[in-house]
C-alpha positions in Angstrom: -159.1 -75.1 59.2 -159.3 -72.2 57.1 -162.2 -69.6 57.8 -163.6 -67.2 55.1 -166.2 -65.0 55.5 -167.0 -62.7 52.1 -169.3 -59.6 52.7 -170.8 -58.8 48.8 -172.0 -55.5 50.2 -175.2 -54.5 49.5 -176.7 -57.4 47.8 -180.5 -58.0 48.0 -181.8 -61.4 48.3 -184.4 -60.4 46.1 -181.9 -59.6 43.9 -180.2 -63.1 43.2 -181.8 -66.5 42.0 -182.1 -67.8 45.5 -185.6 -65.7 45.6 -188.6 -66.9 44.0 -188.5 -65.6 40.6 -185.2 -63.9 40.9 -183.1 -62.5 38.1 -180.4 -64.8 37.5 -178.2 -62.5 38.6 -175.3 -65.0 40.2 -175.6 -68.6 38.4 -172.1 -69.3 39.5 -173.0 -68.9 43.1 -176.4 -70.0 43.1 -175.1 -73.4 41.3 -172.0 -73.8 43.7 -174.6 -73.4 46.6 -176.9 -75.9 45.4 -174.3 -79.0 44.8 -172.0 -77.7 48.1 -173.4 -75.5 50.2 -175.9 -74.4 53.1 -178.4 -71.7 51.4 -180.8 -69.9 54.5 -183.7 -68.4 52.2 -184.9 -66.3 55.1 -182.0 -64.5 57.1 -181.9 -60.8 57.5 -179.5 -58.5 58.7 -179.3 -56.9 61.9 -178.5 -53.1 61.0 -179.9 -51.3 58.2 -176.6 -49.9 56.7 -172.8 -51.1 57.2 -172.0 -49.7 60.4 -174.2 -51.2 62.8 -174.3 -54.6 60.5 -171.0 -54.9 60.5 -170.7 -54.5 64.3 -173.5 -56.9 65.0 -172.1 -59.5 62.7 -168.5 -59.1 64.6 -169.9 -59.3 68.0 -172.3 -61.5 67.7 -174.7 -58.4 70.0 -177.4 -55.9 69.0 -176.0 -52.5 67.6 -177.1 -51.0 70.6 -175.0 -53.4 72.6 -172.0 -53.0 70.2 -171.8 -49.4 70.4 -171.8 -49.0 66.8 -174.3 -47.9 64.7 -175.7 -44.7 62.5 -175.9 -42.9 65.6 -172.3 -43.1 66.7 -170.2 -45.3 63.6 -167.2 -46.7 65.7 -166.5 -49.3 67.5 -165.0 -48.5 70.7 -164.1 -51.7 71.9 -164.6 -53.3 74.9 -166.9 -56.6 73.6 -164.6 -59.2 72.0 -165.1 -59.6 68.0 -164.7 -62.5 66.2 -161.6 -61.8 64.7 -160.3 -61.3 69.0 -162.0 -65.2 69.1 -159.9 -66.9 66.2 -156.8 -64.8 66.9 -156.1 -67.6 69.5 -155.9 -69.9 67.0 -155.6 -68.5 63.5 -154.0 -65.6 62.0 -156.4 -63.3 61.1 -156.5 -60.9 58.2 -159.5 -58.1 57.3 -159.9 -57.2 53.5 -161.8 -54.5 51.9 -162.0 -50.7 51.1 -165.3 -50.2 52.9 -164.2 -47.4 55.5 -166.8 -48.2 57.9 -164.1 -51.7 59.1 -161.9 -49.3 59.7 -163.9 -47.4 62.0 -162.6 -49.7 65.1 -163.9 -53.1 64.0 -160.3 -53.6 62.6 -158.1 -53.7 66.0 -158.8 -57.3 66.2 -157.1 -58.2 63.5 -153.3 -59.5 63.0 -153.2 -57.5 59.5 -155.6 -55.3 57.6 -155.7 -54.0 54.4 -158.2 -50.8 53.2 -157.7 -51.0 49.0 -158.7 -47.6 48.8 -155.0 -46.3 50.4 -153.4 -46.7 46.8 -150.7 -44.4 47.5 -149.3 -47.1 49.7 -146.5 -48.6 47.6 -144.9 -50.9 50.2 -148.3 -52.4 52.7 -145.8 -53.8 55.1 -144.4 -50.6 56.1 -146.0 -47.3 57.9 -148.8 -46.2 56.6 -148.2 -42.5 56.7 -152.2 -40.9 57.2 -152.8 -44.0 59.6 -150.4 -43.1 61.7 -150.6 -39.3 61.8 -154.2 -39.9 62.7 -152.8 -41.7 65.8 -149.7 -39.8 67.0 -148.8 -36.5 67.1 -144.9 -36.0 67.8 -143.9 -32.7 68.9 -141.0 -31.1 67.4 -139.9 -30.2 63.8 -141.3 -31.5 60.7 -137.8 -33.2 60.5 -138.3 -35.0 64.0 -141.6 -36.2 63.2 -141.0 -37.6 60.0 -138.2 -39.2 61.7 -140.4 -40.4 64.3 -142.7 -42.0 61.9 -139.8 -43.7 59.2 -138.6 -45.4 62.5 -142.2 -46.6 63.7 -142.7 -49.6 61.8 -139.1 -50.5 61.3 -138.4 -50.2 57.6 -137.3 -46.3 57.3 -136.9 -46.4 53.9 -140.2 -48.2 53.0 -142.0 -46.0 54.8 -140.4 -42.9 53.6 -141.2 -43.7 50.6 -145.0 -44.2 51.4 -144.8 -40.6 52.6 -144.0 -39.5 49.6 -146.2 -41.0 47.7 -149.3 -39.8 49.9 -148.0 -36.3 49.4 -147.8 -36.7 45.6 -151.1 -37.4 45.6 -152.4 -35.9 47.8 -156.4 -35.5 47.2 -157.1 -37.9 44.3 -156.2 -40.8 45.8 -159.2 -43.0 44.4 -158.9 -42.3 40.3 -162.1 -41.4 38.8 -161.8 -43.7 36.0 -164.2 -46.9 36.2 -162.6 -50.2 36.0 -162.0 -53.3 38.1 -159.0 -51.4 39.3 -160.9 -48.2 40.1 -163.0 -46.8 42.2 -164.7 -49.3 44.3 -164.6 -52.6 41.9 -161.7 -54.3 43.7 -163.1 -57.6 43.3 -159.8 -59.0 41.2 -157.4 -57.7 43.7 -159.3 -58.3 46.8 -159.2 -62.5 45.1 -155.8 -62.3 44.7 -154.9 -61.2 48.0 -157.2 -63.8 49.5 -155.7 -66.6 47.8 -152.1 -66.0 48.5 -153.1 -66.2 52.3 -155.3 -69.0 52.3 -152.6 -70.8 50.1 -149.8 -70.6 52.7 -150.1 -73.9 54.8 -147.9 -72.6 57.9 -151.3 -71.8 60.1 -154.7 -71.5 60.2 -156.3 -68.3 58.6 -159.6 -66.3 59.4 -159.9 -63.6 56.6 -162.7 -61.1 56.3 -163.3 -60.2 52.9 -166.0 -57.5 52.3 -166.4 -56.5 48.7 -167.9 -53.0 47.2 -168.7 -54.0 43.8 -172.5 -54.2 44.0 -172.7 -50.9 46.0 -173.5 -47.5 44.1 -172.0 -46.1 42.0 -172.6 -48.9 39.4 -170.7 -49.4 36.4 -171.3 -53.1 34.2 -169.6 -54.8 31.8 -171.6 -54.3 27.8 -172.2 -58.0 27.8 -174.0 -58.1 31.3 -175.9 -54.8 30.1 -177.4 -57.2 27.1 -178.3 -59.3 29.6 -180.1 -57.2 32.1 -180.4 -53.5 30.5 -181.3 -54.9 26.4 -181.7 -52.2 24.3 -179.9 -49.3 26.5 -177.1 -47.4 25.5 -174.4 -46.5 28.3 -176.1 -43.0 28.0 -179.0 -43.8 29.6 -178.0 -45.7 31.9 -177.2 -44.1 35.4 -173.3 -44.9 35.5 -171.3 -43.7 38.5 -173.9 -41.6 39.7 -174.4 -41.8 43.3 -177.7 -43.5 44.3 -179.5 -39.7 45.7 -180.9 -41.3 48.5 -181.6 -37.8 49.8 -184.2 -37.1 47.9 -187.6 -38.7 46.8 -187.3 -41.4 44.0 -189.7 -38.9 41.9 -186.8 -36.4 42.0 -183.9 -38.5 40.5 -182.0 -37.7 38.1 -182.4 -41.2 36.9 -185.4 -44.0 37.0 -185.3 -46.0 40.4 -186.0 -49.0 37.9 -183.5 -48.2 35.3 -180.9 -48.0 38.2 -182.0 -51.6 39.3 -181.1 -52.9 35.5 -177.7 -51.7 36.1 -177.7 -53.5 39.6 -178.6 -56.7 38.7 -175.7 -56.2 35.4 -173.1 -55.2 38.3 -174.5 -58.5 40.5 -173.9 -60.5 37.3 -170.5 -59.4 36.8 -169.2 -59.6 39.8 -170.4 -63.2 39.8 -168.1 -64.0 37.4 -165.1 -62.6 39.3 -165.7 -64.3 42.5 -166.7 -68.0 41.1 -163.3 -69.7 40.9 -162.0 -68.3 43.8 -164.9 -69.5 45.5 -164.6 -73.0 44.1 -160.9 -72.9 44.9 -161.6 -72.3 49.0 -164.2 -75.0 48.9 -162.2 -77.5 46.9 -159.4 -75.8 49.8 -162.1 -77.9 52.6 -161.8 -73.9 54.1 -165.3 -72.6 55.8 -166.8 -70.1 53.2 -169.4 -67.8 54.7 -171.1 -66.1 51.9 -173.7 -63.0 52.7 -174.2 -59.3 52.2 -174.2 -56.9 55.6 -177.5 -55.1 53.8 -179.6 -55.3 50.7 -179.6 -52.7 47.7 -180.8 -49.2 49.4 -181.4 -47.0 46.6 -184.9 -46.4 46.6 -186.0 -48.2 50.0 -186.3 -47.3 53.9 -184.1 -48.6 56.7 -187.1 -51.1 56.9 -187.7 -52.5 53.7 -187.6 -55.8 52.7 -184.9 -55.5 50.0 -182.4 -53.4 52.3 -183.0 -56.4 55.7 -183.3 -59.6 53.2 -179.7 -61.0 52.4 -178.5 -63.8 50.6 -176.4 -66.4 53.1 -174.8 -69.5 51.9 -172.3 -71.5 54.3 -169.9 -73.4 53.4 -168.6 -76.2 55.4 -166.4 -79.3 54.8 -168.5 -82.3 55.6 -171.6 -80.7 56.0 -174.2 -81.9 53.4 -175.8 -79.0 50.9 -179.1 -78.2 51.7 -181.8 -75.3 51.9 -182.9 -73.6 54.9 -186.1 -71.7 54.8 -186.3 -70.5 58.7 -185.7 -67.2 59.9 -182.3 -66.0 60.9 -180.6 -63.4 61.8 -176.8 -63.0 60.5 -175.9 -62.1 64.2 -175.7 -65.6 64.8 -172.5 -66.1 62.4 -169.8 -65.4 65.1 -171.2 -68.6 67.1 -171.7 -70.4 64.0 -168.1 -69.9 63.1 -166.8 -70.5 66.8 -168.7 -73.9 67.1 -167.7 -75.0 63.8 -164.3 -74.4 63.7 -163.6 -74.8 67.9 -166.3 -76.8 69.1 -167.3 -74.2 71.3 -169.1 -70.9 71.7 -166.8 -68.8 71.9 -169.2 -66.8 74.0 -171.5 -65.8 71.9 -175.1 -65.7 72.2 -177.2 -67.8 70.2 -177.1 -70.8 68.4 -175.1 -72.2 65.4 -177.2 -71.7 61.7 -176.2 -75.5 61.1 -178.1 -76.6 63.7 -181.4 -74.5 63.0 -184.7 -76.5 62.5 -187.4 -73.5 63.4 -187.7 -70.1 63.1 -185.8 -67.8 64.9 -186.8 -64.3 65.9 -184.9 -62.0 63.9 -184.0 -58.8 65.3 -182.9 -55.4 62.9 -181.6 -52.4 64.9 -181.7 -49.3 64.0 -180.9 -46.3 65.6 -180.1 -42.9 64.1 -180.3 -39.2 63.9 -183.1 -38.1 62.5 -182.5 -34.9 60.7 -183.6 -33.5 57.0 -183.6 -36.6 54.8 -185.4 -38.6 57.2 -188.3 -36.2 57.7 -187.9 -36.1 54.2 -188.1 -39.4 52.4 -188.0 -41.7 55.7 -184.5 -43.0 54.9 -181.7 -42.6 57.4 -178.1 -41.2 57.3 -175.1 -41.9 59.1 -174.6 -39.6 61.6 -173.1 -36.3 60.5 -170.7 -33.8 63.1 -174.3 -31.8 62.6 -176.3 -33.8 64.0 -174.4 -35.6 66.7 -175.5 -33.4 69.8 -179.4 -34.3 68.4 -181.4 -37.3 70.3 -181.3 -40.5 69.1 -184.2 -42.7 67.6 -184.3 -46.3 68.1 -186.3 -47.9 65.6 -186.9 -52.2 65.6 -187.9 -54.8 63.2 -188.3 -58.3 64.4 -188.8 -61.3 62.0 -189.9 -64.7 62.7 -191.7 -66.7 59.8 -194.6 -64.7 58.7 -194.6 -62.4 61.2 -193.4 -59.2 61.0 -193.5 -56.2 63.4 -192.0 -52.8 63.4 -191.0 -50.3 66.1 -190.7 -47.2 64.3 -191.4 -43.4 65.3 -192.3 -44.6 69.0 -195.1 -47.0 67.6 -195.2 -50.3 67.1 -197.0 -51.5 63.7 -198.3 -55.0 63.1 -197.0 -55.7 59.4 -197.9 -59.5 59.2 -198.4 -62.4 61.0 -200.7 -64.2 63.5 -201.6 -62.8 67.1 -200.1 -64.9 69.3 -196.5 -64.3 67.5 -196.8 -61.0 66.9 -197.7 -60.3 70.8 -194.6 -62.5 71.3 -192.6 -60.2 68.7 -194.1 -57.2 70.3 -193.1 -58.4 73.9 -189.0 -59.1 72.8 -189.0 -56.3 71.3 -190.5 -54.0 74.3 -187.3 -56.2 76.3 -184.5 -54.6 74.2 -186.3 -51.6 74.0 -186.2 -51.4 77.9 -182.4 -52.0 77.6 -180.3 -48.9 77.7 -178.4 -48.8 74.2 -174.2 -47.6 74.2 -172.8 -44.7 72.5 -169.2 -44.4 72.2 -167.4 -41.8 73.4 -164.8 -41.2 70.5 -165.6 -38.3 68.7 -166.3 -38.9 65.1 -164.1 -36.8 62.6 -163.7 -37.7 58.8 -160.8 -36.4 56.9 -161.2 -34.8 53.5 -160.9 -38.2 51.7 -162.7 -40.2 53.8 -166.3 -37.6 53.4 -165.7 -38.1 49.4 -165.7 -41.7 49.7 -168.8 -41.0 52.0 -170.9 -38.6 49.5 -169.9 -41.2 46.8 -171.5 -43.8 48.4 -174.3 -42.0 49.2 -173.7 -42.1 53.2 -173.2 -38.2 53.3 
C-alpha cells in the first residue's frame, strides 16, 4: 500500500472550515474529508515552528528526545525516523523546498528532492552545492571537479549541473511570484507526487510538505474577492515577510489585513491540491493530511492558532468520521506503522484510528532566548549568535479542556479542572526532569540558505 503524508505548512485549524465558524477557506478538502476521511478536531503539534515539529512527527519522540529543535535545528541521527521504518518495505521519497528537511531529517530517505535547488537541470545526477558541503577533495580545481563529475556516475550530467549553479550563482529562487516562483510549488510538487505513486513496481512512502500557506503570501484576484473584497493588490501586504521581530503595533501592514491575504492563499491552494488528493484516495493509498504548525504571524510559540492543526487521515477501508479528542501529531509514525504493517514499528503511543478519549498532548519548545523574545515573546531559530547562550525549555500540555503551560520557569494554569491539570502539571514536571539532547553538529547556513531564512521570517 501506498503511504502519503502532505505537510500544508503553516496552516491554522482555526483557519479552515473544520473550526467552528471557520472561513471556508478549503471546501475541497473539508468536503473530501467529510464523505472519506478521518477529521481529529483537536490535535496539536508538538513543536512550535518546523524544526522541532518536523523531528517529532519523524520520530515519533519529544524535540528534546529528537535532538532537533530551535535550539539546535538538525537532526543528528541516531533515533530511527519513519522514513528508516518504511524503507524496509517501501521506497521512500521526501518532497518539498522547506530547508529545515534538509537539515538531517532527510538521510532516511531512498530519494529527496529540495524545489528550491532550481539550478539543477538533471535531479538524477550530482548535485554540485550538496556535495561540496560534504567533501572537500584536495588538489586542483581541475581534480576536484573531476572528483565530483565522477561521484554520482553520470559526468556529463553533473557537469552540467555545475555549470548551471555557477551561472546563477546568488539568485537562485527568482523574485517573481507565481506558482513556479518563490515558495508556491504546489503544481510541481503534485506532479512529482503523482508520477511516483503511479508506478505500480513497489510500494511508496512519500513525504510531501508544501510552502504555499507560509509567508510571504501572494493570492490569486478571484480568492482576494473572496476573502480581501474591496482591496486593491496595493494594500494588501504581498510578499512581505511576516516581521515577527517586532510588535504587531509596529508593522508595516495590519496583523488583520495580513490574515485576509492568508485565508485567500489557503483558498487557493485548495484548489491545486483537490484532484490530486482525490486521485491518491481513489489510488486506495494512505493520505495523511496536517500542517507541522499553525499561522505565526502575529502569535507566540504558545498560541492556540500556531499549536492547533488541521489532521485528516485517509485510509482504505476505514469509515469517515470525526474525532473530537485531543491528540498530538506525534502519534502519526505509529499510526502509519500499524496501519500499513500491523505493527509498531517501535514507536511510542498509540494509533489515531484507534483513539476513543483524550490524550495528553505534549508541545516542546525549547529555544534561545535572545532580543525578539524579550521583545515580543516570540521565539527564533537559533542563530550562530546565540548558540553558546542557555537554553529555555518551555511546555504546553493539552488534554480536553485543560490546558497548562510551562513557560519562563513557571507553570500557569490556562484552563481546565484540578484534578487534570495536577495530572498535566505532574507529566509535565516528568519530561521536564528528563535531560533534553543537543546535537553536536555545528550549525552553518550558506548565503542562500539565510535568504530563504529572513524570507520566511526565521532569521
Amino acid at each position: 500500500m501506498n503511504v502519503v503524508w502532505l505537510i500544508l505548512d503553516s496552516l491554522s485549524f482555526g483557519a479552515t472550515p473544520f473550526a467552528e465558524d471557520g472561513p471556508n477557506t478549503t471546501p475541497i478538502l473539508k468536503e473530501v474529508a467529510d464523505s472519506e476521511g478521518v477529521t481529529f478536531t483537536e490535535a496539536y503539534a508538538p513543536g512550535p515552528l518546523s524544526p522541532s515539529s518536523h523531528a517529532a512527527m519523524f520520530t515519533g519522540e519529544l524535540p528534546s528526545v529528537a535532538g532537533m529543535h530551535e535550539a539546535h535545528p538538525y537532526f543528528d541521527g541516531g533515533i530511527p525516523t519513519i522514513a528508516d521504518k518504511l524503507r524496509r518495505t517501501h521506497e521512500t521519497h521526501l518532497l518539498s523546498l522547506n530547508m529545515w528537511l534538509f537539515q538531517g531529517l532527510d538521510t532516511g530517505f531512498d530519494s529527496t528532492k529540495d524545489f528550491s535547488r532550481q539550478y539543477l537541470l538533471f535531479r538524477d545526477a550530482t548535485d554540485p552545492l550538496n556535495y561540496f558541503r560534504k567533501h572537500d577533495p584536495d588538489g586542483s580545481e581541475l581534480r576536484r571537479l573531476l572528483r565530483f563529475a565522477t561521484a554520482g556516475g553520470k559526468p556529463v550530467r553533473s557537469l552540467l549541473n555545475y555549470a548551471n549553479y555557477k551561472r546563477l550563482n546568488g539568485s537562485l529562487v527568482p523574485e517573481q511570484w507565481g506558482d513556479s516562483e518563490n515558495y508556491q510549488y504546489a503544481e510541481q510538487i503534485n506532479n512529482e507526487l503523482r508520477a511516483i505513486v503511479d508506478t505500480n513496481d513497489q510500494d511508496r512512502f512519500v513525504f510531501a510538505n508544501y510552502m504555499d500557506i507560509h509567508p510571504p503570501f501572494d493570492a490569486s484576484d478571484e480568492a482576494l474577492e473572496r476573502f480581501a473584497p474591496g482591496m486593491s493588490r496595493d494594500e494588501l501586504p504581498i510578499g512581505i515577510p511576516p516581521e515577527r521581530h517586532i510588535n504587531n503595533d509596529e508593522k508595516s501592514y495590519e496583523p488583520n489585513v495580513m490574515e485576509k491575504l492568508y485565508h485567500a492563499a489557503v483558498w487557493d491552494f485548495d484548489r491545486k491540491l483537490g484532484s490530486t488528493l482525490r486521485d491518491l484516495i481513489e489510488d486506495d493509498t494512505m493520505v495523511i493530511v496536517t500542517s507541522d504548525h499553525g499561522i505565526w504571524n502575529c502569535d507566540t510559540a504558545y498560541s492556540e492558532n500556531r499549536l492547533h492543526v488541521p489532521l485528516v487521515i485517509f485510509a482504505p477501508d476505514e469509515p469517515p468520521r470525526t474525532v473530537d479528542h485531543t491528540v498530538n501529531l506525534r502519534s502519526l509514525p505509529r499510526t502509519i506503522m500499524e496501519y500499513v504493517t500491523g505493527e509498531s514499528g517501535g514507536f511510542d503511543g498509540r494509533s489515531l484510528l484507534d483513539v476513543t478519549s483524550d490524550e495528553i498532548s505534549v508541545t516542546e519548545v525549547l529555544h534561545h532566548p535572545n532580543e525578539v523574545y524579550e521583545k515580543t515573546g516570540r521565539i527564533d531559530v537559533t542563530k550562530r549568535i546565540h548558540a553558546d547562550e542557555q537554553v529555555q525549555r518551555d511546555l504546553v500540555l493539552i488534554k480536553g479542556d485543560a490546558r497548562v503551560e510551562y513557560i519562563d520557569g513557571t507553570w500557569n494554569t490556562v484552563a481546565g479542572g484540578e484534578s487534570v491539570l495536577t495530572n498535566l502539571q505532574s507529566y509535565g514536571e516528568q519530561i521536564l526532569s528528563q535531560d533534553f539532547k543537543q546535537g553536536e553538529t555545528d550549525i552553518e547556513y550558506d548565503a542562500i540558505t539565510e535568504e530563504r531564512l529572513e524570507d520566511l521570517g526565521y532569521m
